[in-house]
C-alpha positions in Angstrom: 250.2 -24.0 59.3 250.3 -23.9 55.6 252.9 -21.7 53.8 253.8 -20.4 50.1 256.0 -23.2 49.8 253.0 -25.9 49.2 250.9 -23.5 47.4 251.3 -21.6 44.6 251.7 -18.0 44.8 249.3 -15.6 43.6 250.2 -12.6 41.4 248.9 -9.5 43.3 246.6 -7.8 40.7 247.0 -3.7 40.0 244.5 -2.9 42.5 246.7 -3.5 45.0 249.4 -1.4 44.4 250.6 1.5 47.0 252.6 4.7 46.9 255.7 4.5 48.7 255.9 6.5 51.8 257.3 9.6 51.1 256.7 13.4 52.0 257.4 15.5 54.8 254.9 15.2 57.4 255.8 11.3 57.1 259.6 12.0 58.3 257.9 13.8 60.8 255.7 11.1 61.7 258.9 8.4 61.5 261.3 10.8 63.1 259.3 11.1 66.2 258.3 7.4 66.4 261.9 6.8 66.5 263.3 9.3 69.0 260.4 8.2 71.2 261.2 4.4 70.9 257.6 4.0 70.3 256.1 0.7 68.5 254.0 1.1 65.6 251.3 -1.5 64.3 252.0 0.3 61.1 255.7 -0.9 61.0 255.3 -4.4 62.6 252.7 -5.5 60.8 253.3 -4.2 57.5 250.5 -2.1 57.1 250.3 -1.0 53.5 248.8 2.4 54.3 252.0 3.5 55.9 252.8 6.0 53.6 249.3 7.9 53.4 248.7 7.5 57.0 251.5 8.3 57.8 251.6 11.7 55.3 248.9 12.7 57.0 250.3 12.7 60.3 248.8 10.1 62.4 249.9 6.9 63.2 248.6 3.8 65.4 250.9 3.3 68.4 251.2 -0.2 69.7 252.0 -0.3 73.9 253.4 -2.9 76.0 256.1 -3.6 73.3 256.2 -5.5 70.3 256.4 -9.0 71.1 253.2 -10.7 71.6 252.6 -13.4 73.4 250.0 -15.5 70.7 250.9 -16.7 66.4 248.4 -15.6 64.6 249.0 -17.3 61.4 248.0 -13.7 60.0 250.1 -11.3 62.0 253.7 -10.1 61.2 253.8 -8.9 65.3 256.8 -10.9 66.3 256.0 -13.7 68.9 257.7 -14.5 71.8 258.6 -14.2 75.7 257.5 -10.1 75.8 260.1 -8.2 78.3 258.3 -6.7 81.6 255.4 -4.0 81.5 257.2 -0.6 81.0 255.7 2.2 83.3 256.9 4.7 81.9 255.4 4.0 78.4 251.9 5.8 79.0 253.1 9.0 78.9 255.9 8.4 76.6 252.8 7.9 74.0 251.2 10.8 75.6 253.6 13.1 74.9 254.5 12.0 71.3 250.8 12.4 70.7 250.9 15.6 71.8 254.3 16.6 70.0 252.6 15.2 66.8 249.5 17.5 67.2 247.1 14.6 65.9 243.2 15.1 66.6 242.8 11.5 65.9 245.0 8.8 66.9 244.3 4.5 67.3 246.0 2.6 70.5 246.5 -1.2 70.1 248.7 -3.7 71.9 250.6 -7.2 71.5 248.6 -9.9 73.3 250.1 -10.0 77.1 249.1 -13.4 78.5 251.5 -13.6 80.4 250.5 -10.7 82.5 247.7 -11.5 85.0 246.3 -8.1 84.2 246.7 -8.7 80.6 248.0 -5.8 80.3 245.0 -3.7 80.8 246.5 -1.6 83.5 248.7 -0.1 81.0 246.0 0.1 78.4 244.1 2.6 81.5 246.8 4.5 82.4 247.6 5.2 78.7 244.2 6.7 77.9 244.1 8.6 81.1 247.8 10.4 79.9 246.3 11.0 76.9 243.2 13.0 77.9 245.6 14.6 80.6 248.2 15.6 78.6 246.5 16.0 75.2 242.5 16.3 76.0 241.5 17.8 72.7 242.6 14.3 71.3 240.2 11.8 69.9 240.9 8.3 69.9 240.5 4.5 69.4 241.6 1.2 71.5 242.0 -1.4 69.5 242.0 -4.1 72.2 242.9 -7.8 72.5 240.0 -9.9 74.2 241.8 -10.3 77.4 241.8 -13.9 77.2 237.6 -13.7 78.2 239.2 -12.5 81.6 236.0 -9.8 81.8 238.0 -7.6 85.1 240.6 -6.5 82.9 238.1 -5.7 80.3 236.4 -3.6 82.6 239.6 -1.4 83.0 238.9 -0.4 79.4 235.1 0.2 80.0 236.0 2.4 83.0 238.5 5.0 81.5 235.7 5.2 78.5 237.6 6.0 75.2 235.6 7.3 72.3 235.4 3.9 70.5 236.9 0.6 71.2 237.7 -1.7 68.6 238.5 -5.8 68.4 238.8 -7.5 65.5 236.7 -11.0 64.7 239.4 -11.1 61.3 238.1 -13.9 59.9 235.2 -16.6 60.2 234.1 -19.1 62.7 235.0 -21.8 60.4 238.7 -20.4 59.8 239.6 -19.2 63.3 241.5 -21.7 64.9 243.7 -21.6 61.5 243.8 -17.7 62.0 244.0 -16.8 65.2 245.3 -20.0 66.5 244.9 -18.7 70.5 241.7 -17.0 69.7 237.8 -18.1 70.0 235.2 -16.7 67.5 232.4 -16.1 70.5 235.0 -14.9 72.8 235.4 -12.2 70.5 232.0 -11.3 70.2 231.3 -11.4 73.6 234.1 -8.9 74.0 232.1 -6.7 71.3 228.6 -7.4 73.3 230.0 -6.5 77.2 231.2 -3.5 74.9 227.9 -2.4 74.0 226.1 -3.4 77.1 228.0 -0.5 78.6 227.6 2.2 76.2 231.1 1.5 74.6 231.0 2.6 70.6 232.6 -0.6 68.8 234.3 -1.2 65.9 235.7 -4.3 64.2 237.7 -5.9 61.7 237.3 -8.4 59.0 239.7 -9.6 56.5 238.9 -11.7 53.8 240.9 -13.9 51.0 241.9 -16.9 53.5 239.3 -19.1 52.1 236.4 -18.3 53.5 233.0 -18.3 51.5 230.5 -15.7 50.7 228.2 -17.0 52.6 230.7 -17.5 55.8 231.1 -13.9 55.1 227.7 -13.0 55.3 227.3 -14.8 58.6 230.0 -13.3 60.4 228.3 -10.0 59.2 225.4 -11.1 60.4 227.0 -11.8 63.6 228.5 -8.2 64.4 225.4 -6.5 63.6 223.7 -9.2 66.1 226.7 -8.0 68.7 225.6 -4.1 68.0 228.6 -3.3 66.6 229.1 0.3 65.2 231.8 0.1 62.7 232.6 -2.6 60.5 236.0 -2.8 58.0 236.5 -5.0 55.6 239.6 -5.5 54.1 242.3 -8.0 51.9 244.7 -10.7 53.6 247.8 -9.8 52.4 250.9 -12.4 53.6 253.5 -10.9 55.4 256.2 -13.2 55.0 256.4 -16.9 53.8 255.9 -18.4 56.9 252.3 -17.2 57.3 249.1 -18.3 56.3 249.1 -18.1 52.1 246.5 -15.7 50.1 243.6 -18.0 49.0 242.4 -15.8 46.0 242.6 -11.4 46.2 239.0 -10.3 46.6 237.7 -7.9 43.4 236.9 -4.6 44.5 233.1 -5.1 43.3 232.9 -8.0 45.9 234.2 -5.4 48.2 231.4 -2.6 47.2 228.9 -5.6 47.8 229.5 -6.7 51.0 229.5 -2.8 52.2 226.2 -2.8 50.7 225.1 -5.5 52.2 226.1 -4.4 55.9 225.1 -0.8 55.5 221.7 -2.7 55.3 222.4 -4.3 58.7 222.3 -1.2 60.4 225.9 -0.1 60.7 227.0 3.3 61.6 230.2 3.0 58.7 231.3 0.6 57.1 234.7 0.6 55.2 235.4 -2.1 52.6 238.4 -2.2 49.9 241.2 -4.3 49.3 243.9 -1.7 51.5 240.7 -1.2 54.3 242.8 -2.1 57.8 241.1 -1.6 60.8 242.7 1.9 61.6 242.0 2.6 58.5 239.9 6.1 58.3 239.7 5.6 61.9 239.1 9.4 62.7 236.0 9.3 60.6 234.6 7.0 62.8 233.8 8.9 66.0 230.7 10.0 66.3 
């Protein structure tokens, strides 16, 4: 894998500068993830929307802990040997979504490949908590692919949340660089056994790893092919020096264009900025 040590670093241009997280309702939020020993994807991976997410109440909880299993040369999730499935966690997140009084909150996990399941069993019996304990609440699974092992995908068709999400990241030609235990048309075939069962989708694309316009327009191209719904686009930031380095940081205008361009594929929405992460907005997106 390549690091910042053997390339240069890039400065980081003004656009991509973020208010620090500050404000009441984001103590709240903080306060409650702690008491609760929840897992946030916003903490582990470094999300830079923290703060405004976060100030607005909602956060995206991350189940069956917060060591996953695959290295992403993207992700700042630690990797590891995960410790056992916790049962108990389903309603812990049920409850804290409650407590927090969100209309709107995103579920997403660690790879589990080490579980036969994958996982999904907790993934099931965390959106049945929610509904039972807080059934006014809207809200997104942001799902691994399973490892293509379709039963366990079916768990998350069954319990049918109100969108499902799972994230291509990055093109064909880069994804054995970027999501070193992941396949391209695995992931899409995720997206299409989605759609084939009346499941809203959503996914997630970053760019700046040195990928091409025209790579970007394919995988585009792709996802509208799969029927996805909801397309974001966002900027590859690095998390720490170990990981894959910043290529070049995308202009906003690129950004505009590419939305532009996949609005005309027949996408519901379609986020694209440099801070777009695939929660992002997320409680705009049900429909």
């Amino acid at each position: 894998m390549s690091t910042s040590e053997s390339i240069p670093k890039i400065k980081k241009p003004d656009w991509l500068r973020v208010k620090l997280p500050i404000g009441e309702e984001y103590l709240k939020v903080r306060g409650i993830v702690s008491k609760h020993k929840l897992h946030t994807i916003c903490e582990s991976g470094n999300c830079p929307n923290m703060g405004e997410c976060w100030g607005a109440g909602t956060a995206t909880f991350m189940i069956l802990g917060n060591i996953c299993t695959r290295s992403c040369g993207f992700c700042a999730v630690a990797t590891g040997k995960p410790k056992p499935a916790d049962w108990d966690e389903p309603k812990r997140v049920a409850e804290s979504v409650k407590l927090m009084g969100v209309k709107h909150c995103v579920i997403t996990s660690v790879d589990r490949d080490d579980l036969k399941d994958g996982g999904s069993i907790i993934w099931a019996e965390t959106i049945k908590a929610i509904r039972e304990i807080s059934p006014e609440t809207k809200f997104e699974c942001l799902i691994p692919d399973f490892a293509g092992k379709w039963e366990n995908l079916q768990r998350i068709i069954d319990v049918k949340p109100d969108i499902v999400s799972h994230n291509i990241e990055t093109v064909r030609r880069l994804t054995a660089q970027v999501r070193i235990q992941a396949k391209y048309d695995r992931s899409m075939e995720v997206l299409k056994r989605l759609d084939e069962a009346g499941v809203k989708t959503k996914c997630g694309l970053m760019v700046g790893l040195g990928e091409t316009e025209d790579e970007i327009i394919e995988t585009i191209d792709d996802l509208s092919n799969a029927k996805v719904d909801v397309l974001t686009i966002g900027q590859y930031l690095q998390p720490t020096p170990k990981h894959l380095p910043v290529a070049r940081f995308v202009h906003p205008d690129e950004f505009k264009k590419h939305r532009e361009y996949a609005l005309t594929k027949g996408f519901r929405f379609v986020e694209s900025g440099p801070l777009v992460r695939s929660s992002y907005h997320a409680e705009k997106h049900i429909f």
